[in-house]
N, C-alpha and C positions, 0 to 999 in steps of 0.2 A: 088324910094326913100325907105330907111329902115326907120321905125316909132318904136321905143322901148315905150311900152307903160308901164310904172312904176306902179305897183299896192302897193305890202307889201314886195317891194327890193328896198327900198329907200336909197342906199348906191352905193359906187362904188367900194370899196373894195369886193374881192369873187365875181366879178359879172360875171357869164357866156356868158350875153347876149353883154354885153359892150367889154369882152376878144376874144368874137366870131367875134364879127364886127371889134376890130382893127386888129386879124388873119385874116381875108380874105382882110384885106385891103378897108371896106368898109364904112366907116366912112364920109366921105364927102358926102355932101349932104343927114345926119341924121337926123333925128328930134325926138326930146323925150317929152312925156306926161304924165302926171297924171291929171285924171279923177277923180270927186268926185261926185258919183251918186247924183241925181236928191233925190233920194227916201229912201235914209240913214236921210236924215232933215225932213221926210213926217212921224207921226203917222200912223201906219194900224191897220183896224179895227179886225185884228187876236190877236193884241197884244199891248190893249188899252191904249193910252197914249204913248207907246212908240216911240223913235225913233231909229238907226244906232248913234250918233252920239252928245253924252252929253257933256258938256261945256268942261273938265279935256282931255276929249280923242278927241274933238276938238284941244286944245290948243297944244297939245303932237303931233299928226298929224302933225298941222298947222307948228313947231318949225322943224320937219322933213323935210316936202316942203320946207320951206326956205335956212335949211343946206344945202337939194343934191339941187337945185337949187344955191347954192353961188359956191358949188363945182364944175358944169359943167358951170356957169358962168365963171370960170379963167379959163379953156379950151376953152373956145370960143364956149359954146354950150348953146343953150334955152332949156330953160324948158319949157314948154306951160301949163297952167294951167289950167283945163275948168271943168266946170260944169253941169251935165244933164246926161242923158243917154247913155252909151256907146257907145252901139249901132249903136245907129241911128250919136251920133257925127263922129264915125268913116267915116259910111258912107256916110254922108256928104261930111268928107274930103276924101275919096278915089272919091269921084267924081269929087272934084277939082285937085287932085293930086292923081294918084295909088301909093299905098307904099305896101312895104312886112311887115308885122308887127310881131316883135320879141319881146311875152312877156313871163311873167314865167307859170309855168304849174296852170292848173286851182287846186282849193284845197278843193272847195266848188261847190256844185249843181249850185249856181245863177252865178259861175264864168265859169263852165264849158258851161252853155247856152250862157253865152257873146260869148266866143269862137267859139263856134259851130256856131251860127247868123254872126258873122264875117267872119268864114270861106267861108260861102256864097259868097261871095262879095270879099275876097279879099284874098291871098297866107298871109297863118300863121304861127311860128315858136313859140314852147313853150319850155321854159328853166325849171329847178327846182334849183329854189335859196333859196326855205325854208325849205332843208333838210337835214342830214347826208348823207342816203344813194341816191344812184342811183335806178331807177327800175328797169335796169339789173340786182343790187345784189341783190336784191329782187326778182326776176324773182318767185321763185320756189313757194314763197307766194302768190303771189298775184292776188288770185281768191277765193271768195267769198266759196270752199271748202278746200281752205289751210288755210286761215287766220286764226294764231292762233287764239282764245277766249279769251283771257287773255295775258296779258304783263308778267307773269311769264313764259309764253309757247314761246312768243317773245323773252325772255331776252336766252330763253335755245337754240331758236335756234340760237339766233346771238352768245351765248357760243360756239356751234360746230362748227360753220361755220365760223368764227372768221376775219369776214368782216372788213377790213380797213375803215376807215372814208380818205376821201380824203382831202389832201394838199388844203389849201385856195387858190384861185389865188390873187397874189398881187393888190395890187392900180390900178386902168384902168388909164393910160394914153394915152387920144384922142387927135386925129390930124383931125379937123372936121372943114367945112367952115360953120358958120354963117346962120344959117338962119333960116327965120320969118314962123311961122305956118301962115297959111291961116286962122283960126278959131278964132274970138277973144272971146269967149265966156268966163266968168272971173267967176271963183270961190267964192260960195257967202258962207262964214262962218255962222253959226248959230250965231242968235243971242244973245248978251250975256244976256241982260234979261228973253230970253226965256228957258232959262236955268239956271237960278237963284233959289237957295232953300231958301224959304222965313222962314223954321219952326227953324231957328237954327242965332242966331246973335255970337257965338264965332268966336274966332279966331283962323282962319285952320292954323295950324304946316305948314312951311315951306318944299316944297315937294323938294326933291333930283332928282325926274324926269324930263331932260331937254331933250327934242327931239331931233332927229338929228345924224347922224353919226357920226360927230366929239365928241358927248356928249357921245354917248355910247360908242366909243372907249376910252374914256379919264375914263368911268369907269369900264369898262372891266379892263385896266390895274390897277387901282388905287385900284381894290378889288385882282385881285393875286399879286399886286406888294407891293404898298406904304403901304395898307392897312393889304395886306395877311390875310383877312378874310376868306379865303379858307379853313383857319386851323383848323377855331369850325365850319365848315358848321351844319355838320350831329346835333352836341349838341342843336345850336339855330335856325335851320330853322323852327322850331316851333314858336317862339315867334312871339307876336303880334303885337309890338309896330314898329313903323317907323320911329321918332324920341329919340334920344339918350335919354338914363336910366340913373338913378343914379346906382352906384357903388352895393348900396345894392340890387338893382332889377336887377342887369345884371352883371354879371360878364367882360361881353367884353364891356363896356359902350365905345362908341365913333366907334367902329367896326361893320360892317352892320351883321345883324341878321343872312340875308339870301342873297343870290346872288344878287335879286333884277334886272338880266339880261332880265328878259321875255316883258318887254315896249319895248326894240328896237327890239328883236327878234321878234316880235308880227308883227313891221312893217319894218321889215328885213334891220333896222339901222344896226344892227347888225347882220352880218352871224352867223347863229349857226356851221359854220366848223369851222370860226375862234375862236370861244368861246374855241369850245374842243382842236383844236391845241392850243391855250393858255394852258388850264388845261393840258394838256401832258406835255409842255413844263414846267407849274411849277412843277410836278410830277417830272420830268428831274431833278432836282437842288433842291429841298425839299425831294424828293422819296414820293410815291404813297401810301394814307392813309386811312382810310374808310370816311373821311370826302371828297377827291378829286373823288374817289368810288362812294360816293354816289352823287355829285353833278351830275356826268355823269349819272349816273341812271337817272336822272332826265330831263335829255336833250335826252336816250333814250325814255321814256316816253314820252314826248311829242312828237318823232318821230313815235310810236305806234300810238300816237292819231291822227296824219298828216296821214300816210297810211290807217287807221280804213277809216277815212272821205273819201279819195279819193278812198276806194275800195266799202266801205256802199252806200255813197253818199245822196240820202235822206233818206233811209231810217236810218241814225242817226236821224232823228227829230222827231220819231214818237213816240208814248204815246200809249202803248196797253191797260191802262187804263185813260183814263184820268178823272183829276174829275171838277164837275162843277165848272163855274166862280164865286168866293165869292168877291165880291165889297167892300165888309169893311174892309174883311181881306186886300185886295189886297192894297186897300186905305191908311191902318197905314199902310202896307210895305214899299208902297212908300213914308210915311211922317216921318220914319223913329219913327212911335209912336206905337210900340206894346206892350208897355207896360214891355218888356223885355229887360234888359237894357243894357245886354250884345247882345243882334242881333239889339236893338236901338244904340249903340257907334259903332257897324262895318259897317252897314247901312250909317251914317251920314260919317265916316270914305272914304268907297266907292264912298258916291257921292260927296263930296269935293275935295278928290283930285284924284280920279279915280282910288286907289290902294288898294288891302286889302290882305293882309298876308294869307301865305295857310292855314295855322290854321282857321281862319278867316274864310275862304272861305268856307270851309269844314262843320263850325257852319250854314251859314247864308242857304246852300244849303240846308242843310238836318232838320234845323225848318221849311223852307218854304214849303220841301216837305212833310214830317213828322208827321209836327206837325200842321202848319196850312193849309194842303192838298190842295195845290194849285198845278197847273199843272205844270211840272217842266220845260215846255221849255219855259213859263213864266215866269221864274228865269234865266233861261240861258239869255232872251232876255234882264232883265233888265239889268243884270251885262253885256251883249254884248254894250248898251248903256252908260256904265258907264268907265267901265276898257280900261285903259290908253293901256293895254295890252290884249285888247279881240282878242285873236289868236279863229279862230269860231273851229277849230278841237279841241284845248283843253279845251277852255271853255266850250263847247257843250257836248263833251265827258265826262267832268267830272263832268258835272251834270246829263248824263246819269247815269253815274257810281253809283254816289251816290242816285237817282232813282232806280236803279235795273231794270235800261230794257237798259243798255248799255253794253260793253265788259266785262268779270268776273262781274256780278250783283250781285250773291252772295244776293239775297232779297236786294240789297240796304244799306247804312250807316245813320245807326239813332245813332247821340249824346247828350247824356247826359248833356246837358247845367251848370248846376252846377259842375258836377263832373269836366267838362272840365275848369272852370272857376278855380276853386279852381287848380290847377295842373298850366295852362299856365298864370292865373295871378290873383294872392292872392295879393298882395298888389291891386288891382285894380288898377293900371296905367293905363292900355290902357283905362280903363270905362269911369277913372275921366279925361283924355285928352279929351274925346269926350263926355260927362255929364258931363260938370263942376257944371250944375246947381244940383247937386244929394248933392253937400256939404259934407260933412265930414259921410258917410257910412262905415261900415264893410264888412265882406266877409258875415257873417253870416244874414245880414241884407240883403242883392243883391239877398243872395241863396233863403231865406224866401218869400220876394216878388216874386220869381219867381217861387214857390211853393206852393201856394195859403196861405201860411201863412199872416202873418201883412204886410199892405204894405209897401214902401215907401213915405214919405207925399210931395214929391216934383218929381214925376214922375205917369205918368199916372198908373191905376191898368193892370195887364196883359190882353190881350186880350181874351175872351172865345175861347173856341178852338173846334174844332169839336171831336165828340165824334170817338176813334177808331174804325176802322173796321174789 
């Protein structure tokens, strides 16, 4: 029996593994799975409080399994849905049933041990469905004395070498008989109380993030097509906001900031070949602009961060300095009460609907490593818990990055909080979206309180901070 086991290729479009099994003719008598660790819902005692799996990136998940689930449903094919340990479910079922198991390539340390553990036990097949290139074209790279240091030294090689990104494969259409997993093991969602944020009663802005392949593909097209938001990428992929501006705060009011593609990417709704053959394709019939330019850059980038991971492997996680656990700091981090009220509105932002702008991102990393000198893969882990789109190669990597003990460190990226605020949003919208209770504030009033000047009389005073070192 062939067993495709579905991890972060929850799609059927671009799929190598599903392409590979209707070419060999091998489709009958398939069986397909998704597994949802045992230990993604379990707090560890390395990375207190947290877990894999907060309510928004629950939901976004959970909206994904149902879409490829209804899609291999009209094919006459199950989904099997189970919960617990890889591992040992696999092997369970190759004891009732031996299958070949065909899944995508490991991307991560904990994915490459599943593999290896299984290979044990049973004949393995690994695909890569969450990449541009191939390892072939990469061959010349990829060892730990080639690999560029830097994504400037990556972007120059792939300028010389001038590596094609390959043609998507079309929609998989299976011809598969029916049939029932032996495992009934049922997937248990977190629960929704338990992931509840008690410290904030407003009302979350309606999120644009709906899971699922048919969702990303409908806005894949609807940003190069209906939308052609493509056109100001480079000008607004900085902004903050998520929900629509007025006219005087945004110039593109009604048009998405930023691509906003990386949710289905993250859990491979969305192929990133097919993204870029999109973007080629509107470069075709618009002609190629530094805004389509730089979107690409950005999906090179992320295939830097995929290769980094899979050539590093653990040792992306490591901290050559790390510093002690502070419990208070750590405490308003996660109550979203530091006192600072521009990383208090991206915080609250974050954990409501699981999304936060790179601008955003880039703030919230570099206070918490910075400034309230907390260990930084402790940030990674929260935002790994939160974001709708925690791809662990880019998120990890670029809080390496902005740490300075990951690829080009460069000491690290420390921001200027005010300066940054005054520049990406002077009127304070995004503040007042997520601090409604702050009332009627200035710029110069936000900057003050966060400067040890006068405070503000309806927001905590900023947190003390540890003294530099």
């Amino acid at each position: 029996m062939n067993l495709v086991w579905l991890r972060n290729d929850l799609r059927l479009h671009d799929h190598p593994i599903f392409q590979y099994l209707v070419a060999q003719g091998e489709c009958p008598g398939m069986a397909v799975v998704f597994i949802l660790p045992q230990h993604w819902q379990q707090p560890t005692t390395e990375y207190p409080g947290l877990t894999r799996l907060g309510l928004a990136k629950a939901r976004f998940l959970r909206a994904c399994l149902i879409d490829v689930q209804r899609s291999l449903y009209q094919q006459n094919i199950r989904l099997s849905l189970l919960g617990g340990d890889p591992v040992s479910l696999l092997r369970d079922w190759y004891a009732q049933q031996p299958f070949h198991l065909h899944t995508s390539a490991a991307q991560a340390p904990e994915e490459e041990h599943w593999l290896n553990a299984i290979a044990d036990f049973a004949p393995v097949s690994t695909y890569d469905t969450q990449t541009l290139f191939s390892p072939q074209q990469l061959a010349e790279l990829l060892s730990t004395e080639n690999w560029p240091d830097s994504y400037s030294a990556f972007g120059r090689w792939l300028d010389k070498h001038g590596l094609p990104v390959a043609a998507p494969l079309p929609p998989t259409i299976l011809s598969a008989d029916p049939l029932e997993a032996p495992l009934k093991a049922a997937v248990q969602w977190p629960d929704h109380q338990l992931h509840q944020v008690p410290f904030w009663a407003g009302r979350v802005p309606a999120t644009t993030f709906h899971g699922g392949e048919d969702a990303g593909l409908r806005h894949l097209a609807a940003y190069l097509g209906r939308e052609n938001a493509i056109r100001h990428y480079r000008d607004t992929r900085n902004q903050l906001c998520t929900a629509p501006l007025s006219q005087a705060d945004n110039p593109y009011a009604g048009s998405r900031f930023a691509s906003q593609l990386s949710p289905w990417l993250a859990w491979g709704a969305l192929s990133v070949r097919k993204v870029w053959a999109d973007i080629v394709h509107w470069e075709s019939l618009h002609g190629a602009s530094e805004h389509s330019s730089w979107l690409k850059k950005e999906l090179l980038w992320r295939e830097y961060f995929h290769w980094t991971l899979r050539l590093k492997g653990s040792a992306l996680f490591r901290n050559p300095a790390p510093q002690p656990f502070a419990d208070t700091r750590w405490q308003a981090w996660c109550e979203a009460r530091t006192g600072y009220p521009v990383i208090d509105a991206g915080l609250r932002e974050l954990i409501h609907t699981g999304f936060s702008s790179n601008r955003m991102r880039q703030w919230l990393a570099s206070f918490f490593i910075h400034e309230l000198k907390l260990d930084w893969r402790l940030g990674a882990r929260f935002f790994e818990q939160h974001l709708i789109d925690a791809d662990v190669a880019s998120n990890w990597g670029n809080w390496a990055y902005i740490a300075g003990c990951g690829q080009d460190p460069r000491g690290g990226r420390c921001f200027n909080l005010n300066k940054q605020l005054e520049r990406y949003d002077p009127h304070l919208t995004h503040l007042q979206q997520w601090l409604p209770e702050l009332g009627s504030v200035t710029l110069s009033q936000v900057q003050q309180h966060q400067s040890s000047g006068p405070t503000l009389p309806l927001w905590p005073a900023p947190l003390p901070l540890p003294a530099a070192t």
